[in-house]
N, C-alpha and C positions, 0 to 999 in steps of 0.2 A: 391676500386679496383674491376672492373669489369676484371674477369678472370674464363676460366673455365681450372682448371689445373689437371696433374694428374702426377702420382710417377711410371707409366709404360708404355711401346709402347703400341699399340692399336695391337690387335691381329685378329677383322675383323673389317669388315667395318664398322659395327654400335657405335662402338669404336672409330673408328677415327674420325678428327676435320673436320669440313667444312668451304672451302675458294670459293667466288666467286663473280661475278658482274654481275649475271643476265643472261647471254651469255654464258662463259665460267667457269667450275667450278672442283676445287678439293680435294679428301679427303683425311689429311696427316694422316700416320701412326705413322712418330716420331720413326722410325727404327733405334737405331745409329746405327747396321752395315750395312742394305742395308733398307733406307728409300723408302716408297711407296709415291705416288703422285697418286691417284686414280681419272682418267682426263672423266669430260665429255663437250661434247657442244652444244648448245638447240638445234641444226640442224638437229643433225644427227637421222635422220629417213629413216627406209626403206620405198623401193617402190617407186611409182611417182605418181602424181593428176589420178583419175580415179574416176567412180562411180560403187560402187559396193552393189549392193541393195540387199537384199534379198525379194522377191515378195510374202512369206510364212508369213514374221514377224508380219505384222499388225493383219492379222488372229488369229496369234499364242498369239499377247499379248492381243485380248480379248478373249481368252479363257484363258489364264494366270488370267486374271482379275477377270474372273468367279469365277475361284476354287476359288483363294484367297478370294473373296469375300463370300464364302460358306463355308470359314474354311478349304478346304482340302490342307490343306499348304503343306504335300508331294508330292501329283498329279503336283500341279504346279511346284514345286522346279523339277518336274522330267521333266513338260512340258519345265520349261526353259532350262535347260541344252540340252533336245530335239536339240530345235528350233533356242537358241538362242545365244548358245556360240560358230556357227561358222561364225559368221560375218566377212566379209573381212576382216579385220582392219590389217593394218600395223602399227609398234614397232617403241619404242626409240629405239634407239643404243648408248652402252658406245665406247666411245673412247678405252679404252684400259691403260694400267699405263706407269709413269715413275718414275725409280729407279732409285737412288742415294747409291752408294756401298763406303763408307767412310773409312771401315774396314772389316778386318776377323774377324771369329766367338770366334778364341781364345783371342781375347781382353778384355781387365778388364775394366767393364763400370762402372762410379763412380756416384754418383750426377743426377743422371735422373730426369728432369722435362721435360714436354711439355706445352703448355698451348697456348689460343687461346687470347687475347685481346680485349674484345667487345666495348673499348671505340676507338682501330685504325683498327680492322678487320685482325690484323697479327698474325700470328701464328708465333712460337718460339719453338724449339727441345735444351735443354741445357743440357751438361753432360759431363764426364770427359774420354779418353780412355787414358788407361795406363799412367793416370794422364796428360793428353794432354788436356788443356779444349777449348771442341767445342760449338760453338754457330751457329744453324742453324734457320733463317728467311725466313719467304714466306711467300703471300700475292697474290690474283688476282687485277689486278689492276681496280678500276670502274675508272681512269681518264685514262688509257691507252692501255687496254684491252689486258693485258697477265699476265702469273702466272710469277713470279718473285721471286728466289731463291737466299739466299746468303748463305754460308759456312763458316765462319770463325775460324780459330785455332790459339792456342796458339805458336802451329811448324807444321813446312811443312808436309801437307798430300798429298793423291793422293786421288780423286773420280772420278769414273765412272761409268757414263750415259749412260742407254739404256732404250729403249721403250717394251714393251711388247702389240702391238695393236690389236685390238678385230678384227679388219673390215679388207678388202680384202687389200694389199696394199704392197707398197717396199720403200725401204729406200735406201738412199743416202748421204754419208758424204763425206764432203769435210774441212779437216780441223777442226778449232772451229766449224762448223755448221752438225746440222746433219736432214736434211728434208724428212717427209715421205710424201706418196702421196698415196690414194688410194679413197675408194668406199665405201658407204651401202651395201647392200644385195639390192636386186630385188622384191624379195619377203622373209618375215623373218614371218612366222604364229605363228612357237614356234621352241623351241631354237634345236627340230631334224627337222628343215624345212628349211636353210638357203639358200637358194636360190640364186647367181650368174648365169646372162647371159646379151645376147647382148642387153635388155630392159635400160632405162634410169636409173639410180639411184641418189641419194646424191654425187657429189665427194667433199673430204676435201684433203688439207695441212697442214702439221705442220712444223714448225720450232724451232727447240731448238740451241741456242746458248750460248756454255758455255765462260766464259772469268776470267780468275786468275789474282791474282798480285806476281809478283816473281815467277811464276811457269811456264810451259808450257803448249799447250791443242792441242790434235790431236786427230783427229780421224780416223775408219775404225771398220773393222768387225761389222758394224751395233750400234757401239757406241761411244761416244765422250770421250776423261780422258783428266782428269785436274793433269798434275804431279808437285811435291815439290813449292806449290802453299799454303800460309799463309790465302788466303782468295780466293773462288772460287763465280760466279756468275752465274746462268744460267737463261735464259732469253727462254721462252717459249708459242709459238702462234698458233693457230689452229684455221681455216678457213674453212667454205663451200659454196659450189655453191646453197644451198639453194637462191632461190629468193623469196619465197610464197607458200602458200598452192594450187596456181592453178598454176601453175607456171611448167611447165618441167623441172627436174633439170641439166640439159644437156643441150639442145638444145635451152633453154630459160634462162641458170641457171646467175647470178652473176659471175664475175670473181675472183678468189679467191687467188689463187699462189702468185701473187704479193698483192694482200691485206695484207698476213700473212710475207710475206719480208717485207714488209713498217712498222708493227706494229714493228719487233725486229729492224729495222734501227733507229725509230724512237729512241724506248728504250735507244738501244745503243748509241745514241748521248744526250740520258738525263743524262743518269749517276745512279747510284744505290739510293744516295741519293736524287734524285732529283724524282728521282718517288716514292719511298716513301713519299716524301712529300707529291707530288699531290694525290695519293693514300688516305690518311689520309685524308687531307684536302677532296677532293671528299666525300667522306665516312662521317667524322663528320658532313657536310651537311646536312644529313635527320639525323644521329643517334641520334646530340645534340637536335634533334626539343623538345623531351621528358626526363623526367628522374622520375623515381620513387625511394621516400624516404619509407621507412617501418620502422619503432621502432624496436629493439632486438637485442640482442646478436651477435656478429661477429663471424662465423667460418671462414675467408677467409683464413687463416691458414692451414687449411685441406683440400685435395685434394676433389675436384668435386664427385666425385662417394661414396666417404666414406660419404658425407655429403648427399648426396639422400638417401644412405640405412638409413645413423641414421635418416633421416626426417619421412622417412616411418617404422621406428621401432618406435615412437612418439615424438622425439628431435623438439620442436619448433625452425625453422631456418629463421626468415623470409626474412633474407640478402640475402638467397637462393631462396624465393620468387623471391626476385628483380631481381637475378640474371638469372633467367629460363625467368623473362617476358622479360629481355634485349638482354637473346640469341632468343628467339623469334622472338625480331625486327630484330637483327643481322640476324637472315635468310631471314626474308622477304627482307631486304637491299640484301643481299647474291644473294637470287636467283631469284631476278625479276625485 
């Protein structure tokens, strides 16, 4: 069993599980009352192609080079931060999240597990509300390139969807579908310098489409609900006008809007299980290429994080070996 599980939601980010294919990627929290999806995607960059030199720097790093070479390692630590930490350079940018609100806070949560599967790349949210058992799946897709959410209960719930997004932008729902549209920053230097105006930037689109069996799905006020709905679906895609590193992203960029329509039409004419398939299949492609055997003791029984603290109190685990070098590859599969 390759799994990395745990016995609690994930409270930030370095906590939560990572899903992705390289392009588009996100970290689940495993919230059962109002799940996080923490969304980013490799485009989004402030700014647009420019060159911006500093005429000072070469001068500055051989004298940087001097001291260091002389031992005076604070003169230089001071010459670089001087010289050299205001270079142009424009940021990533996160997308921004999407929540899943399944329940209120007075619910009695029973059975909590989460866990991530490094042999299909899916993640899994399992647990009981007021003895209701929910089962939640998601996955990015590398053969179809979107994040893909399923809901499933034992009795009709309601959930509802909304975005929380980082970047300049507006939203629009119509129905099941709820599409946002907006922009980078201009200039982003540090996070009190966010800079909007009439310069070119990144534009993206998103699309989220949710779809129930036996339930209904409307949307407005900036979110989509899935109401008395046994099992809920949402289907989610985000697109930019990035075309290249030299590239304007505007005036020369990619067209995007209908890119990120075609990925959820396409979706929605595969069907849930039919992209998990491809998904998997995709995925076991490069994962099965390797496997490592290690001799000892199995704790796969115990949650992920109890089992790194006993590793590093001195519990030889080497199952746990195998299984840190197999989330390894899973991220290099993940994010590139």
């Amino acid at each position: 069993m390759k799994n990395l599980f745990y016995t609690e939601p994930a409270k930030v980010w370095n906590e939560a599980l990572p899903l992705g294919n390289g392009r588009l990627g996100a970290m689940v929290y495993g919230d059962p009352f109002c799940d996080c999806f923490a969304l980013n995607e490799d485009t989004l960059w402030s700014g647009y192609p420019r060159m911006e030199e500093d005429p000072h720097s070469m001068e500055a790093i051989r004298e940087i080079r001097e001291l260091t070479a002389q031992g005076k390692y604070v003169e230089a630590d001071r010459k670089t931060a001087e010289t050299m930490h205001n270079f142009r350079c424009q940021v990533y940018m996160s997308y921004g999240k999407l929540y899943a609100q399944i329940a209120t806070p007075n619910s009695k949560v029973s059975g909590y597990r989460r866990e991530l599967d490094l042999e299909t790349g899916v993640h899994k949210t399992l647990y009981a509300l007021d003895g209701n058992r929910i089962e939640q799946t998601s996955f990015v897709s590398l053969a179809d390139d979107l994040l893909v959410i399923r809901i499933k209960s034992d009795s009709k719930i309601n959930v509802k969807f909304n975005e929380a997004v980082d970047l300049e932008h507006s939203v629009h729902t119509q129905g099941d579908t709820l599409t946002v549209t907006g922009r980078c920053p201009t200039e982003a230097r540090t996070p009190d310098k966010i800079v909007y105006d009439d310069r070119e930037s990144v534009q993206f689109s998103s699309v989220l489409k949710v779809l129930s069996d036996g339930g209904t799905v409307f949307g407005g006020g900036g979110c989509s609900n899935a109401q008395g709905a046994t099992e809920v679906i949402a289907l989610f895609s985000l697109c930019t006008s990035f075309n290249g590193f030299d590239k304007m992203p505007v005036s020369q960029g990619k067209e995007y809007t209908q890119r990120c329509k075609k990925i959820i039409a396409n979706a929605e004419n595969l069907g849930y299980e039919a992209l998990l398939q491809r998904h998997i299949a995709k995925y076991q492609q490069q994962f099965n290429r390797v496997c490592l055997t290690l001799e000892g003791e199995n704790f796969d029984h115990i949650p992920t994080d109890q089992r790194i603290r006993a590793a590093a109190a001195g519990t030889v685990d080497n199952k746990l070996v195998e299984l840190l070098f197999d989330f390894a590859r899973y991220l290099t599969i993940a994010g590139s």
